[in-house]
C-alpha positions, 0 to 999 in steps of 0.5 A, spaced: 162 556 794 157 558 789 155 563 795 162 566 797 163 567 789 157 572 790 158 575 796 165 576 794 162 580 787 158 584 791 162 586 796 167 588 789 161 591 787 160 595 793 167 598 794 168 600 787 161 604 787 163 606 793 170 609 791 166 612 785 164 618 789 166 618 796 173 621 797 177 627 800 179 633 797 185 636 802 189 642 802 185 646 797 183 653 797 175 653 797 169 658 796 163 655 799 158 659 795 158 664 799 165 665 803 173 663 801 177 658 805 183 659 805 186 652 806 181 646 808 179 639 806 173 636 803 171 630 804 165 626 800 161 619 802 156 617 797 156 623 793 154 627 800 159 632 803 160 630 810 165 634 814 170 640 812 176 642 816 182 643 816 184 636 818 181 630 815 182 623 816 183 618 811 178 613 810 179 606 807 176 606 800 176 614 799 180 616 794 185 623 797 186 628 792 192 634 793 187 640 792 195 644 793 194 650 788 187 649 786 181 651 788 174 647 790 167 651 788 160 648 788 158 647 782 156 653 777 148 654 775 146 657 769 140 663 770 137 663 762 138 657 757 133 654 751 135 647 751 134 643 745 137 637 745 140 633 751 147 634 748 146 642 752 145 638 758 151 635 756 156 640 754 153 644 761 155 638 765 163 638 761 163 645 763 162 644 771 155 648 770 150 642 772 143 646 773 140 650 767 135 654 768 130 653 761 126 659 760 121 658 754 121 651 749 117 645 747 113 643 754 113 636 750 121 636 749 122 639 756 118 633 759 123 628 756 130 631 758 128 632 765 128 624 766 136 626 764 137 630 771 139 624 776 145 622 769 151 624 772 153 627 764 148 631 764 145 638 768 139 637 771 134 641 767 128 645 770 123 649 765 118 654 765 115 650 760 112 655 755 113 663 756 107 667 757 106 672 751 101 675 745 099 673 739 105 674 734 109 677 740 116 675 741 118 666 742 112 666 737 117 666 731 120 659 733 117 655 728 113 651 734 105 653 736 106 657 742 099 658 747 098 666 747 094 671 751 091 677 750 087 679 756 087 678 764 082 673 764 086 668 761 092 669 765 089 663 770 088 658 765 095 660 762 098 658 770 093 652 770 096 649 764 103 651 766 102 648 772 099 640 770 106 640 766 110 641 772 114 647 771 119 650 776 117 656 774 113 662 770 116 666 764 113 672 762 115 676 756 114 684 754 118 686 747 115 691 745 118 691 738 112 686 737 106 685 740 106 684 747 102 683 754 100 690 757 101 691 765 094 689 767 096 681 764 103 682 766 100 683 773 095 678 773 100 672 770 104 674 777 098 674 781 096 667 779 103 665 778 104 666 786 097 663 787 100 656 784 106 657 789 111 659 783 115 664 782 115 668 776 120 672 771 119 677 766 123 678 760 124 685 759 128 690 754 125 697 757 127 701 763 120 702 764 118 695 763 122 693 768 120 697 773 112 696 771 115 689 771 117 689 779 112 694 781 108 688 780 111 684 785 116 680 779 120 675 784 126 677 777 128 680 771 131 675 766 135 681 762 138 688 763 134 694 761 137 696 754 134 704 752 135 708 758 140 708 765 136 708 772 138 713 777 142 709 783 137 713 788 131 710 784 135 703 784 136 703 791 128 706 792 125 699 787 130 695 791 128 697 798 120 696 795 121 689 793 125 684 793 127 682 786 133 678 783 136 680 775 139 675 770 143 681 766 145 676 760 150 681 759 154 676 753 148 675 750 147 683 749 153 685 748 153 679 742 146 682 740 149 688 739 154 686 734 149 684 730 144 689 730 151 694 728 150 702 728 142 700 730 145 698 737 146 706 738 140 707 740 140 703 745 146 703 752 153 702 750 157 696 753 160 701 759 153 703 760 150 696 761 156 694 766 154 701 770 147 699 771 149 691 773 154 695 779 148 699 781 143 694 782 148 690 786 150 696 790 143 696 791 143 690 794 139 686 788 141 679 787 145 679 780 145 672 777 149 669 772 145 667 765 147 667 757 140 665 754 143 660 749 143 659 744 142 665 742 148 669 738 151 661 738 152 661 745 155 655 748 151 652 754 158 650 757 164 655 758 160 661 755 157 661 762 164 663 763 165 669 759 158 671 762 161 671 770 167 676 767 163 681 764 160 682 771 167 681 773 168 688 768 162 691 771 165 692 777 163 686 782 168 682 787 170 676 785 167 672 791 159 676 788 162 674 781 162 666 784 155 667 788 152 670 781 154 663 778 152 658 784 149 660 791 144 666 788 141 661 783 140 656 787 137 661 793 132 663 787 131 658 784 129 655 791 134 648 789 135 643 794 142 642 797 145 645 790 149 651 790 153 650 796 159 646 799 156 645 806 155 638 811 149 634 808 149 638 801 149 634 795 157 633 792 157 638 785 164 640 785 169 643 781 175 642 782 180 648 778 187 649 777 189 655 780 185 660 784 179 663 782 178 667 787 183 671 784 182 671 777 175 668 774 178 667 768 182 662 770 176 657 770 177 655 764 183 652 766 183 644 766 178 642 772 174 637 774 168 636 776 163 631 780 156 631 780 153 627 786 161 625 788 161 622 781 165 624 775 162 628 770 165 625 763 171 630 760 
């Protein structure tokens, strides 16, 4: 009797695990992370996509969402963030963004919140450790000690000691209104980057910077230029050269230069910035949505919105507004089965009311959101 008694529990165990992130989502309007389905079903087996038509049956133990009026998504992606603390994870998670991109912290405090990628209410978390710069040059002043560099030489250990720690990636950064890395570092970081099978991207606030950046075979920039306007047909030369994507942050500018007041004069009006975002675009540079929180009081969650509008105002359909902010993160990340909604990929979806592929705005309407099938805590 005792036996019946445990197999009876772990066959409830089973089912209730199973409903917690298996069901189907029908009739719903889905953007896939690269196209729009107008009407379709989505069904989810163990927090695993397993089929998408038109028609899907009902299977016992799965739960049947009416997808009538709403719109189903991969799950966002943020480009550029500093996370503190696994509240950040968190409050992305809440807000359907379950990948962030951290781009200088304490490799220490990085190692412990990455444990947090397989918790359901948190974004999983990838790092580049500490960003590559100078002596007192900018991610200096943060009150936490920063390795430096100030010559090529020191650019292998530099990787080398990124690389013990297991980062996903290799920031760089040139601010000139500090000290900073010259050209020949810069170039040399890159090389050494790829070298350890990483890809590197570079801070940058200077048209000339970027472009030194990219001709050094930077995989990406991971900010908009802010002194001087390049030509479309030198965008399209620099494009047609080297592949390479861009991370604009354009809230993060924009909030900057509010603060900043009559000194961002000197620098590309908001009119500008969205004109140089539309000719990398129409260059064929991927664009990929970021906020660089949590400067200028950002949020790590629903301020990923605002972002994906402003690249709305520049100019960029709303189909390539939501790749910005899924597929072409992951792509360039080089994530796996995230950033999609395709047979076999993992089941991180939000689910919005209304039709965002209309009108971006609305995904700040109520959503739900699952992380491998299971529901993310609201």
């Amino acid at each position: 009797m005792f036996k019946i008694k445990l197999v009876l529990v772990f066959l409830v165990f089973v089912f209730i695990g199973n409903a917690q992130n298996s069901f189907i989502v029908e009739n719903v309007k889905v953007f896939d992370g690269e196209i729009v389905i107008e009407s379709t079903s989505v069904k989810v087996e163990d927090g695993i996509i397993t089929e998408i038509s038109k028609s899907i049956k009902a299977s016992d133990g799965y739960e049947v969402i009416d997808g009538n009026g709403k719109t189903l998504m991969p799950a966002l992606s943020n480009a550029h963030v500093h996370a503190w603390g696994p509240q950040s994870l968190e409050e992305a998670a809440k807000a359907g963004v379950l990948n962030v991109m951290d781009m200088h912290g304490v490799e220490t405090y990085q190692s412990a919140m990455r444990q947090l990628k397989d918790s359901t209410n948190y974004a999983r978390y990838y790092v580049a450790g500490y960003a590559a710069t100078a002596p007192e040059g900018h991610g200096t002043q943060f009150g936490f000690p920063v390795p430096t560099l100030t010559k090529p030489e020191e650019a292998k250990k530099f990787i080398e000691d990124r690389v013990k720690t297991n980062v996903d990636y290799i920031k760089i950064i040139v601010e000139p209104w500090k000290a900073t890395l010259d050209s020949e570092t810069v170039a040399e970081l890159i090389k050494q980057a790829h070298k350890a099978e990483r890809i590197a991207v570079v801070h940058v606030s200077r048209l000339d910077n970027a472009v030194d950046a990219i001709s050094n075979d930077a995989n990406g920039l991971v900010h908009v230029w802010w002194d001087k306007e390049l030509e479309s047909e030198k965008m399209k030369e620099l494009s047609e050269e080297k592949s390479f994507f861009v991370i604009p942050t354009l809230l993060t500018t924009i909030e900057v230069f509010k603060v900043i007041g009559s000194s961002a004069a000197q620098f590309l009006t908001k009119e500008q910035l969205f004109s140089e975002v539309k000719k990398m675009h129409e260059a064929g540079i991927p664009i990929l949505a970021g906020t660089d929180p949590p400067n200028a009081n950002i949020n790590y969650g629903t301020d990923l919105y605002k972002e994906l509008q402003l690249l709305s105002e520049s100019g960029l359909s709303n189909v390539e507004v939501l790749k910005a902010g899924t597929s072409n993160v992951t792509k360039a990340f080089g994530l796996d089965n995230v950033g999609y909604i395709r047979v076999g990929y993992k089941a991180d979806l939000v689910l919005v009311n209304g039709d965002v592929t209309k009108d971006i705005s609305l995904l700040n309407n109520k959503k739900t959101v699952w992380k491998e099938g299971k529901l993310v805590k609201q």
